[in-house]
C-alpha positions as CSV (number, residue, x, y, z in Angstrom):
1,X,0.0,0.0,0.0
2,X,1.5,3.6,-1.0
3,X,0.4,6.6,1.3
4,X,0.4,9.0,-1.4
5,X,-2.9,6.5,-2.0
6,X,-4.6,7.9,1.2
7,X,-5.6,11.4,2.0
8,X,-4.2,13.1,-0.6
9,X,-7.6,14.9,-0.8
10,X,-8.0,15.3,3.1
11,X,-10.6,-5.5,41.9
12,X,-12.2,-6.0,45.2
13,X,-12.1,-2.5,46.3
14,X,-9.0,-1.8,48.8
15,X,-10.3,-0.4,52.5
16,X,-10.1,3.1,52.5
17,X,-6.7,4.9,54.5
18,X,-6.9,6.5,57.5
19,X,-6.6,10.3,57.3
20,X,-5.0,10.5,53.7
21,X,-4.3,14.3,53.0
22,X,-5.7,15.1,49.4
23,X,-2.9,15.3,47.1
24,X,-2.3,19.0,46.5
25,X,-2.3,19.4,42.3
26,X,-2.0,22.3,40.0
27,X,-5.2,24.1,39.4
28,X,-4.9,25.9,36.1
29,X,-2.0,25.4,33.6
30,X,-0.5,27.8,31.3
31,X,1.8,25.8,29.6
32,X,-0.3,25.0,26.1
33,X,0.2,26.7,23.2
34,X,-3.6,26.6,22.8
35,X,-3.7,28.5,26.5
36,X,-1.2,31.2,25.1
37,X,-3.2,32.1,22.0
38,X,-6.2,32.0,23.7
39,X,-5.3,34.2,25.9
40,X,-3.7,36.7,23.9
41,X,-6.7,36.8,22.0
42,X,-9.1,37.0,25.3
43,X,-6.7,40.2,26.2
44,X,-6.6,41.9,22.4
45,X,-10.8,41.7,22.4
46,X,-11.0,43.0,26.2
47,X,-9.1,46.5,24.8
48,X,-10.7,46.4,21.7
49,X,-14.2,46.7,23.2
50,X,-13.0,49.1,26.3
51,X,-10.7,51.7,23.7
52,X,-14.2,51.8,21.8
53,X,-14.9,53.9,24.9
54,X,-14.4,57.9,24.2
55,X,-12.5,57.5,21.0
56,X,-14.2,59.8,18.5
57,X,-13.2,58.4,15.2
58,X,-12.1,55.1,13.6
59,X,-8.4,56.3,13.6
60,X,-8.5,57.2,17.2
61,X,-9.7,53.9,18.2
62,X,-7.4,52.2,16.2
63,X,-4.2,54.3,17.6
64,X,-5.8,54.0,21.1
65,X,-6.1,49.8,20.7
66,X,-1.9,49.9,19.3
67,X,-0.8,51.8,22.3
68,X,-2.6,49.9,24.8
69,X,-1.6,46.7,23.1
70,X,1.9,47.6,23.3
71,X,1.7,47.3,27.0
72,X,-0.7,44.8,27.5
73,X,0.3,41.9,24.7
74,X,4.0,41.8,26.5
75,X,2.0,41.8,29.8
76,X,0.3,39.0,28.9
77,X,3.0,37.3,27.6
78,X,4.9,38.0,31.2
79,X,2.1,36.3,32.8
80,X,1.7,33.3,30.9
81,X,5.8,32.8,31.0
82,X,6.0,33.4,35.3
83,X,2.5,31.0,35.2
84,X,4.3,28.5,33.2
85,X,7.6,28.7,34.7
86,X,6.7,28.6,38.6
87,X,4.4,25.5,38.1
88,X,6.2,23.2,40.1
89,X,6.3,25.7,42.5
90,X,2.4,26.8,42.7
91,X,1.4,22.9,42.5
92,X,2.8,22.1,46.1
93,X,0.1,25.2,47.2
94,X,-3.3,24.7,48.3
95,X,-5.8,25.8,45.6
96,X,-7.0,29.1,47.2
97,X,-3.2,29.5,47.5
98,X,-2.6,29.1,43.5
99,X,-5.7,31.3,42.4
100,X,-4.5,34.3,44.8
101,X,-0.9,33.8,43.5
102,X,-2.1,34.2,39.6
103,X,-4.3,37.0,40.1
104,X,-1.2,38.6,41.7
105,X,1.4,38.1,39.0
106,X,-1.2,39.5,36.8
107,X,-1.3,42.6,38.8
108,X,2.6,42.5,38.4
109,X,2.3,42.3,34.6
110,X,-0.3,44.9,34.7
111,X,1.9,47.2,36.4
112,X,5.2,46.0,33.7
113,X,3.3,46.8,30.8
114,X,2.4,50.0,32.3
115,X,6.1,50.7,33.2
116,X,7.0,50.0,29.3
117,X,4.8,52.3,28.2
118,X,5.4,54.9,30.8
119,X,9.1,54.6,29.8
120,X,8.5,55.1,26.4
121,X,7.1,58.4,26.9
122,X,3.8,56.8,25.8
123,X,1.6,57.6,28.8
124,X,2.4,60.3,30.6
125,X,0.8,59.7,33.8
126,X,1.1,56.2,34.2
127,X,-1.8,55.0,35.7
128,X,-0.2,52.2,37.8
129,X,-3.2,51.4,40.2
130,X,-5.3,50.7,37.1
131,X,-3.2,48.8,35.5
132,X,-2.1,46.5,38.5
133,X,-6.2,46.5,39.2
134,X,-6.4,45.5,35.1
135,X,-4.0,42.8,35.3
136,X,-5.5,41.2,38.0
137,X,-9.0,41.7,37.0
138,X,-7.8,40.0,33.6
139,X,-5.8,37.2,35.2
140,X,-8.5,36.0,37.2
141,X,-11.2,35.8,34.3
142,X,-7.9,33.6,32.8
143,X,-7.3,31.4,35.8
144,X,-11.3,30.9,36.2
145,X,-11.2,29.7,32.7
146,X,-8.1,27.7,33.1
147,X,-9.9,25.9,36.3
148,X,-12.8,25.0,34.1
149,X,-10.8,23.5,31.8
150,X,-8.7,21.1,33.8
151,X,-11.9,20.4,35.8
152,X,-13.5,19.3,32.7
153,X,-10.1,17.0,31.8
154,X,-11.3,14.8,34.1
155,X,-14.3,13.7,33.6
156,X,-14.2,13.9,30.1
157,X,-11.0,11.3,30.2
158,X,-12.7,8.8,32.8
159,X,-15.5,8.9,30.5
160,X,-13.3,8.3,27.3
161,X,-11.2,5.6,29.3
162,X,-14.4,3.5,30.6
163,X,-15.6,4.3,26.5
164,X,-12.0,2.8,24.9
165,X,-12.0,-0.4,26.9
166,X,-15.7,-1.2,26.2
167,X,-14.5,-0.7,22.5
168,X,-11.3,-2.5,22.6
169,X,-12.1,-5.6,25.0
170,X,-15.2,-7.0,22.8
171,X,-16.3,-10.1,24.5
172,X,-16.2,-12.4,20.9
173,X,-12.4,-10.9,20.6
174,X,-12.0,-12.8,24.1
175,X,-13.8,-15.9,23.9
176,X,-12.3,-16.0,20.1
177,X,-8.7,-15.8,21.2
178,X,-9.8,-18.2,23.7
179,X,-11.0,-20.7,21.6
180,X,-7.9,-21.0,19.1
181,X,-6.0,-21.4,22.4
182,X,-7.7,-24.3,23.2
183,X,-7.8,-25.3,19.8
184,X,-3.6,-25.1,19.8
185,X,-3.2,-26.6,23.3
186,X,-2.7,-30.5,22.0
187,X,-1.3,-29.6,18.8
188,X,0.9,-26.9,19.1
189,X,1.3,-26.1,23.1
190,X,4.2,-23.6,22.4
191,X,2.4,-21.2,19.8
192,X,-0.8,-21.3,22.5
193,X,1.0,-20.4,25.1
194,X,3.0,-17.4,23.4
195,X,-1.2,-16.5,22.5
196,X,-2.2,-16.8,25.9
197,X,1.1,-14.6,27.4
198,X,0.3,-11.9,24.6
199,X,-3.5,-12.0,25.9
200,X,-2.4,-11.8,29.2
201,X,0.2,-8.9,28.5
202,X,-3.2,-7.0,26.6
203,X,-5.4,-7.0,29.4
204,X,-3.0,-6.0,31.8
205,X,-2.3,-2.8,30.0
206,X,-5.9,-2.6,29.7
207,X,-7.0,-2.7,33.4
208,X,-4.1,-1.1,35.2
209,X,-4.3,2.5,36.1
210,X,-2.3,4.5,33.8
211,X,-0.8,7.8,33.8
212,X,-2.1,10.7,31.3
213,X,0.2,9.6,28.7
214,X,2.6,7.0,27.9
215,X,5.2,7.3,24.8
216,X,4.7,5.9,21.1
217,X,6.8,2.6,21.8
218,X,4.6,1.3,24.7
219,X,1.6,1.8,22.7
220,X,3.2,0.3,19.1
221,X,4.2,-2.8,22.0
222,X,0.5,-3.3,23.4
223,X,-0.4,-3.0,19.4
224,X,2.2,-5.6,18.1
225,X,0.6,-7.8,20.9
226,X,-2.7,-7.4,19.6
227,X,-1.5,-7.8,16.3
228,X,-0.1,-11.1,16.8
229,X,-3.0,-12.6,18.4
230,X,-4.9,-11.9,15.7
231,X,-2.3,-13.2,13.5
232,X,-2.5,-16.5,15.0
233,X,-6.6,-16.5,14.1
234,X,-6.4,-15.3,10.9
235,X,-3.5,-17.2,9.4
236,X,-2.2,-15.9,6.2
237,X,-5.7,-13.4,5.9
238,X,-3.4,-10.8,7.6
239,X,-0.8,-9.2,6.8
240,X,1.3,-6.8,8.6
241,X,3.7,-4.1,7.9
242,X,5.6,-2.5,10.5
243,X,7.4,0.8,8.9
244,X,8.7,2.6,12.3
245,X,10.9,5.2,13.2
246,X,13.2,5.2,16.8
247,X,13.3,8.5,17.0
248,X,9.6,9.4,17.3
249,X,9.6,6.3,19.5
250,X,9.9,9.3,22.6
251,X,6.3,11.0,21.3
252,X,3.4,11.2,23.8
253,X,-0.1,9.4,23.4
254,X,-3.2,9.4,25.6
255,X,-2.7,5.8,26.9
256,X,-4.7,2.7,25.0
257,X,-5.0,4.9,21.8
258,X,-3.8,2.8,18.7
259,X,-5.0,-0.6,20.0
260,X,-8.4,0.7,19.2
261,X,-6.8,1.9,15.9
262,X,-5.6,-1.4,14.4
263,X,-8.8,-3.5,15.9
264,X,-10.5,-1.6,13.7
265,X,-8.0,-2.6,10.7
266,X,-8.9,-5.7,11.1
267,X,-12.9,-5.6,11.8
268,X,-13.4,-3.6,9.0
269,X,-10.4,-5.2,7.0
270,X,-10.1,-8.5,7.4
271,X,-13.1,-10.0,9.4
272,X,-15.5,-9.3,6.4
273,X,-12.9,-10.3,3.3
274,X,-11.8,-13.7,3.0
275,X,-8.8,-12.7,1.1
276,X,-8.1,-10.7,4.0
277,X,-6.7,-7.6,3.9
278,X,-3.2,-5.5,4.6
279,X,-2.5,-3.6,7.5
280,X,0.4,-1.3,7.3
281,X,1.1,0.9,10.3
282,X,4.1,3.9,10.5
283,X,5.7,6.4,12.6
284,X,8.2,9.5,11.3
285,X,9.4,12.0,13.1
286,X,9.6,15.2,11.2
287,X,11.6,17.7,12.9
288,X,9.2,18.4,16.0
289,X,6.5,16.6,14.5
290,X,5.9,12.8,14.8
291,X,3.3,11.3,12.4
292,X,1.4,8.3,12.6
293,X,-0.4,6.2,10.3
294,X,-2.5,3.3,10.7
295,X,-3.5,2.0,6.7
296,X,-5.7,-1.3,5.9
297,X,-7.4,-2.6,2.8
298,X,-10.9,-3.1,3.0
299,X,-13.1,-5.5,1.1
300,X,-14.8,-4.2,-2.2
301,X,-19.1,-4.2,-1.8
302,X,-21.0,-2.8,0.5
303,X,-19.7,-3.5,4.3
304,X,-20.9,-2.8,7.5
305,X,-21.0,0.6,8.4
306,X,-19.2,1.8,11.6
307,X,-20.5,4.1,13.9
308,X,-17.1,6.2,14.1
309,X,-17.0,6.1,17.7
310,X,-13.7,4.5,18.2
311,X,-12.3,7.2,15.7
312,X,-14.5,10.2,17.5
313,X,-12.8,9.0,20.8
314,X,-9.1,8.8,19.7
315,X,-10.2,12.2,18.1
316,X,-11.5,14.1,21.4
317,X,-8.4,12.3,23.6
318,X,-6.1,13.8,21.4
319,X,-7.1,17.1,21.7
320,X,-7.4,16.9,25.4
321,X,-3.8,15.8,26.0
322,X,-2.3,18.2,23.1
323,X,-4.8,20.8,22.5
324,X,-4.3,22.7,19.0
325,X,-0.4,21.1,18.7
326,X,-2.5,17.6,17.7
327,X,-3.9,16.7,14.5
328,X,-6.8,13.7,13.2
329,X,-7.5,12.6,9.8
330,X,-9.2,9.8,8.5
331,X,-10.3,8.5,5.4
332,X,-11.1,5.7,2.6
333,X,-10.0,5.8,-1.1
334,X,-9.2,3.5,-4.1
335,X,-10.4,0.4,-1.3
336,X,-8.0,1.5,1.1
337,X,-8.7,3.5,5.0
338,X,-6.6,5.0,6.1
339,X,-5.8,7.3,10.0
340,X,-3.3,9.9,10.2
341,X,-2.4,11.5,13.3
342,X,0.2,13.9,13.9
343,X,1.6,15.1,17.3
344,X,4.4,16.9,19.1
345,X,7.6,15.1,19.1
């Protein structure tokens, strides 16, 4: 299969401890590039609407809006820098602790932009109580905003966890495996039990609690394991090709995210074809860019249609872990589907 093919156009529950202190966690982050432009953008509409105030003309309003944004874009900028930079430090304080502390530094940016202006010889008086009251009027609406956001994280990735293993542990994909296990057990006992250990080694990446992300190589590991259970089913109906790159091997994924990826490959792919179908799967970094594709033949004639929800999911986990600096794409053409997904190196 050539790419240029595709998308050309496109437990028993423990007892509870005794007295545990809640861990103490960071309650708004500023290091995302989607944060920074937002933000900058939040800032550059706030002055656009309050310069509209007492300006007489179109011109005014327009040199009013410059010379404010020449002291509050590099204000903003401070902030998000001194927010981003003093996060280990702010995550070992209380919440109530971390909001007062950002609505602070933004009163110290407000009163910096002021100070580059005033030194300038651009305003003449400097108004520093309004601009420290500004900045910290601003930088709350901002760490409000930032709250809501990593408060909705959570849910939003429990829910799309508890969605991904309902999609990826299918009970006939169990008692299948199962089944040519037993099958192999008499007449070949060493290629069962390499089945069973990769079945074993699947659900146990499944099930255990994971961290927000893990790199590409343990998810192309849990996907190879996959991969070759499903060889051992499918025989010579499947083949695989493994184009990968070691240095994109480093590149952070929401955890259980390709598994889902290449079981569709081979619903879609092979299941319904009994020709079977190709399966190629590839990582590249480019410069700080890693791309990944996941490509699979699928059967000519009407199929079954999917409902899209494995792709939706990997879709909205994506953007949770790496905001705008991630990027989905899917699509079929000339009998081959194809996912592209590119990320942060």
């Amino acid at each position: 299969m050539k790419d240029t093919q595709i998308l050309s156009t496109f437990q028993e529950l423990a007892p509870e401890p005794a007295e545990v202190a809640p861990a103490r966690v960071l309650v708004f982050d500023a290091c995302q590039v989607g944060v920074v432009l937002r933000a900058v953008l939040f800032v550059e509409l706030v002055l656009a609407v309050a310069t509209l105030f007492g300006a007489a003309s179109l011109l005014e309003w327009l040199n009013r809006w410059s010379l404010f944004t020449a002291g509050a874009l590099p204000a903003t900028l401070v902030w998000l820098i001194s927010a981003c930079s003093l996060k280990k430090v702010l995550a070992r304080l209380g919440s109530s602790a971390q909001q007062v502390a950002g609505v602070l530094l933004g009163a110290v940016a407000g009163v910096y932009g002021c100070g580059m202006l005033y030194l300038a010889g651009l305003l003449e008086p400097a108004p520093w109580l309004a601009s420290a009251c500004s900045g910290a009027l601003l930088s709350a609406v901002l760490v409000a905003a930032l709250m809501l956001r990593a408060r909705g994280r959570m849910p939003a990735a429990t829910a799309a966890r508890l969605s991904e293993l309902q999609a990826r542990i299918r009970p006939h994909f169990l008692f299948n495996t199962l089944n040519t296990a037993i099958a192999l057990v008499r007449a070949e006992p060493a290629k069962a039990e390499t089945l069973l250990e990769d079945l074993s080694d699947l659900f146990r990446h499944a099930l255990i609690e994971l961290d927000e992300s893990v790199t590409l190589a343990d998810e192309i590991a849990l996907a190879q394991r996959y991969l070759a259970i499903e060889q051992v089913r499918f025989g010579e109906r499947i083949q695989v090709e493994w184009v990968l790159d070691s240095e994109a091997a480093a590149a952070r994924l929401p955890p259980l995210l390709l598994q889902p990826l290449v079981e569709n490959a081979v619903r879609h792919g092979v299941e319904p074809s009994m020709a079977g179908a190709q399966i190629r799967i590839s990582t590249q970094r480019r410069g700080s860019r890693v791309v990944i594709k996941v490509t699979n033949t699928v059967p000519a004639g009407p199929g079954a249609p999917g409902h899209g929800q494995a792709l939706a999911n990997v879709r909205d986990r994506l953007k949770l872990l790496h905001d705008v600096q991630s990027d989905f794409k899917s699509g079929l053409r000339d009998g081959v589907f194809q996912v592209r997904i590119e990320v942060p190196a």
